[in-house]
N, C-alpha and C positions, 0 to 999 in steps of 0.2 A: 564588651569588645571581643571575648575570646567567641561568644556567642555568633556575632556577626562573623568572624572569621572563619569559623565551620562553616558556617553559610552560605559565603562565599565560593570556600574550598568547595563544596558539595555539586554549587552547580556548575562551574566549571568544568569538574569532573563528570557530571552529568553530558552537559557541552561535548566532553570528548569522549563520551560513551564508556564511561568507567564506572559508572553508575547508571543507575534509572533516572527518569527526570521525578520521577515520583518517588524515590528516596530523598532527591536532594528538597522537595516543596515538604515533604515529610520533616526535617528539620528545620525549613524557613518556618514552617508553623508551628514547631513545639518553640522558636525562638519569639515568636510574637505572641503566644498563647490564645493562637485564632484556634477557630472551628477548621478551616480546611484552606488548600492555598493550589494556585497551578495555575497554566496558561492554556487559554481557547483557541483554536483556530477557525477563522470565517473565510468562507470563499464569496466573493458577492455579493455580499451582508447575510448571506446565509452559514447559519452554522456549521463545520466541518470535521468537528471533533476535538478532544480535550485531553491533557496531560494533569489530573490535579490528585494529590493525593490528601487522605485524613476526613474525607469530606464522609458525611454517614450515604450506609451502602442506598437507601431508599430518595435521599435528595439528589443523590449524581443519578440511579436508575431514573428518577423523574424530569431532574430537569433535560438526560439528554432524550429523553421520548417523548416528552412533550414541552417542557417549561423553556426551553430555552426561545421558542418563538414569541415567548413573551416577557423576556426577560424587561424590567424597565432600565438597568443598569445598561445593555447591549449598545441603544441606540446614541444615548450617552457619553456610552465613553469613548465610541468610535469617531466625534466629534471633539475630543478630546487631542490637543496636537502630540504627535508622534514622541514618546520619551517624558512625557510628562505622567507623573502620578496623582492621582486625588483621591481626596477621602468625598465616603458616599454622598454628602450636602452638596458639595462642589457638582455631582452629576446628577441628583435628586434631590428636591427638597424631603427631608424626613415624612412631613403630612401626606407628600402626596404620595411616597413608596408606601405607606401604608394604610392606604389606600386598594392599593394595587390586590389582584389574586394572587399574584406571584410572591407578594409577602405573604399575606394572609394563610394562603394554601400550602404554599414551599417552606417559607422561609421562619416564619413564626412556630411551627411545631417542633422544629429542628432546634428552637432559638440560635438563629439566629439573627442579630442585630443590624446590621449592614455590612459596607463593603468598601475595600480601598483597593484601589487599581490604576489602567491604562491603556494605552495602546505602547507595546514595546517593538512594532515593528508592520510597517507597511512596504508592499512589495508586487505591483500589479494589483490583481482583484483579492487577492490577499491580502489578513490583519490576522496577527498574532496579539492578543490581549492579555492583562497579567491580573489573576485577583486574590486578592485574602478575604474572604467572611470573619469577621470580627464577629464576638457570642452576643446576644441580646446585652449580657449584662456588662459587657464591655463600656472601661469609664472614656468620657470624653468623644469628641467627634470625628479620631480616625488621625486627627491630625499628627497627631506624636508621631503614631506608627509611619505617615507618607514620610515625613525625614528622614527617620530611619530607614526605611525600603530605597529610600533613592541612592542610599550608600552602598546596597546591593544590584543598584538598575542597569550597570554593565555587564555583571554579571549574567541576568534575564536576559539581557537583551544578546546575548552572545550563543543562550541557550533555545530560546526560541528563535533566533535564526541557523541554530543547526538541525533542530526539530524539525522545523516546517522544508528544511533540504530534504531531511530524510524522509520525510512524510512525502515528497514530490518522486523520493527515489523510489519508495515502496508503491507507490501509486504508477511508476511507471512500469516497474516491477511485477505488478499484475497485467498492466495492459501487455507485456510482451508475454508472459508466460501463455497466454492466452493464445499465442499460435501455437498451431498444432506441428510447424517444422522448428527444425534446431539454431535457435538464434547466437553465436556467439561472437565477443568481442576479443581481437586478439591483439597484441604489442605491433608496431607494423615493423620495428626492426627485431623483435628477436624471437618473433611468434609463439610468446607467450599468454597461454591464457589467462585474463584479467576476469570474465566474468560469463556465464552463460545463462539463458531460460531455462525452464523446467524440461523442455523436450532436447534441448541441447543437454544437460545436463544427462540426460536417461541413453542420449546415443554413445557419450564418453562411456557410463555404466555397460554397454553393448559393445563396446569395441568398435560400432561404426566412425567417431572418433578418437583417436586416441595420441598421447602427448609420446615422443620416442629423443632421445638427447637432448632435452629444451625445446624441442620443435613440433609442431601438431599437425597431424596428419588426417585427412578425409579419403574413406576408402585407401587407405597406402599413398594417396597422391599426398604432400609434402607439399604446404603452402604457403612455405616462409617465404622464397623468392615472388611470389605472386601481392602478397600484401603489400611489398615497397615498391610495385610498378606506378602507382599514381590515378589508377584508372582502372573504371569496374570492369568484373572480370565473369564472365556464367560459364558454367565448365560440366557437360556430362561425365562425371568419373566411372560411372561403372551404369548398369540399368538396374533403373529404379532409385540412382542418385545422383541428386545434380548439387552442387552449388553454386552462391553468387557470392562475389568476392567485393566486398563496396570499397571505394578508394579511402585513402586515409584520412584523419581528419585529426585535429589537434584534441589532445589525451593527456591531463596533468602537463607534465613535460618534455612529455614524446609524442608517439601518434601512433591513430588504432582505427583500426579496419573491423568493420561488423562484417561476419561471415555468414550467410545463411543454408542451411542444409535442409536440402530435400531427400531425405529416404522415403520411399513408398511406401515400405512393409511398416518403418516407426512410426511416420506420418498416419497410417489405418488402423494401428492398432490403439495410439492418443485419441483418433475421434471414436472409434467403438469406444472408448474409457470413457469420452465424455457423453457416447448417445446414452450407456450405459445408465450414468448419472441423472441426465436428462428425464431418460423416459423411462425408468426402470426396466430395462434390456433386462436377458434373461440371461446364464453362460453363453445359453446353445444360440441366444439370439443375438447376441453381441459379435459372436463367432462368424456368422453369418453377415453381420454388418461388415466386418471388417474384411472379408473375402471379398463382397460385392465392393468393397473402396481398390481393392487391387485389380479390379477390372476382370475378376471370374463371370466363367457363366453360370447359371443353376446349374446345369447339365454340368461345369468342372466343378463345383461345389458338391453338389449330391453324388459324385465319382471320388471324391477327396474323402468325405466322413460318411460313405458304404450305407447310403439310404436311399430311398426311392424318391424319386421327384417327387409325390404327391410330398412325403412327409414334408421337404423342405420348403414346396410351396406352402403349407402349414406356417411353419415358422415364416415364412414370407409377410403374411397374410396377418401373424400379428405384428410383425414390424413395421406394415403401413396402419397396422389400425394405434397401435403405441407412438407414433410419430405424426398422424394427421396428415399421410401421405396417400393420393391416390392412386398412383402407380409408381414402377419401380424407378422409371428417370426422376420424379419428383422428388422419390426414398432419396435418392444419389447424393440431387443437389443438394439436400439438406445435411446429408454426412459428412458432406464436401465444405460445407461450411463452418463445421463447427470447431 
């Protein structure tokens, strides 16, 4: 009983991110004396990634590179109704998992023996599934353990729907960081910053924004009263910076207006970072990239850093040849893109 109630305690705690989810499956398995324990996420019946701790370092390397398209347990237990747990005969007969490559190859070297699980959570083309690998030598057919586990299944189920939030948050989290302007989210009454991208976050670092009494300012312009007007707002502040001011929208218990910042000079200098990246830019040719995104000509660039045109058409010349560009409007679009 005390066992279970660490158990408990752990994912919970997990749940509200006081822990790892892989501490807390790290205790549900020393309490069952499994081989490894943790939950899956699938998108589409396709695999999507996994929270499982104890498991040996070569079985989770395999099964998330290859074995998991052939897991026989997979299809199984996603047929399996929502909240329900079973031990592995209920979603395989024994003969024929061992049968399978995925015993034979995976799961037999490792000893291990089968498997008790479920689905703890369906949600659109989402499934969050829950397993324990019981050891080869493990007595009986799983069944002890599914009673037991179903006294923890609230618990799972409370953590794998706060995992797979977050997992939506981090995933949305890359797709914004991904522009090259400053995205940020602000209170719409008290123009507080809540949250910003990576280029937002770098213009705060630059003082193109910056917070002054509780209030956040672009270019100096002050854009607490603009947030609670109700209606989008695009604003040249200064040249080479604009924003757009989106209406409000309902935010926990308040409401929050995403702001978008357009600087030129932060804007050219994030895509040189990432042609950089891309195409292995050189200093001198990144330098170069990011001038041509400000709208220089050769002739103000080769005036700027005291060389001769030929030199810079040099460096030109490999920036279309490292980018698969063949002229310099083509270079643009593609800078401009990134």
């Amino acid at each position: 009983m005390g066992a279970e109630r660490r158990t408990v305690d752990a994912l919970v705690a997990a749940a509200d991110e006081e822990v790892a989810a892989e501490s807390a499956m790290e205790l549900l398995t020393a309490a069952f004396a499994a081989v490894g324990a943790g939950i899956t996420f699938w998108r589409g019946g396709q695999f999507a990634g996994q929270r499982w701790a104890a498991l040996p370092a070569k079985f989770e390397a395999d099964y998330v590179a290859t074995f998991h398209a052939g897991d026989p347990w997979k299809e199984e237990s996603q047929r399996v109704p929502t909240g329900k747990l079973v031990a592995s005969d209920h979603l395989l007969p024994r003969a024929e998992l061992e049968r399978t490559s995925f015993y034979n190859e995976l799961c037999r070297p490792h000893a291990i023996g089968d498997l008790c699980g479920g689905v703890l959570l369906r949600r659109g083309d989402d499934l969050v599934t829950f397993g324990m690998l019981r050891a080869a030598d493990a007595k009986g057919s799983g069944a002890r353990e599914v009673k037991d586990l179903l006294a923890l299944r609230p618990a799972l189920t409370r953590l794998a729907t706060r995992e797979l939030g977050r997992r939506d948050v981090r995933v949305a989290g890359l797709a914004v960081d991904s522009l090259s302007f400053g995205v940020l989210v602000l209170d719409a009454t008290t123009g507080a910053l809540l949250t910003a991208n990576g280029p937002g976050l770098r213009l705060l670092e630059r003082g193109v924004i910056c917070r002054t009494g509780g209030r956040t300012h672009v270019g100096g312009r002050d854009l607490t009263a603009l947030l609670v007007e109700g209606r989008p707002r695009a604003l040249a502040i200064a040249p080479g910076l604009r924003v757009v001011v989106h209406a409000a929208a309902p935010y926990g218990h308040g409401r929050a207006c995403v702001v978008h910042a357009h600087h030129l000079r932060s804007m050219a200098r994030e895509r040189a970072a990432r042609a950089t990246a891309l195409f292995a830019l050189s200093p001198r040719e990144a330098d170069v990239a990011e001038a041509l995104m400000l709208g220089w000509s050769t002739k103000e660039i080769a005036a700027r850093d005291r060389v001769a045109i030929s030199t810079l058409r040099t460096h030109l010349r490999s920036l279309l040849r490292k980018t698969g560009s063949d002229r310099l409007a083509t270079l643009h679009a593609l800078l401009s893109g990134l």
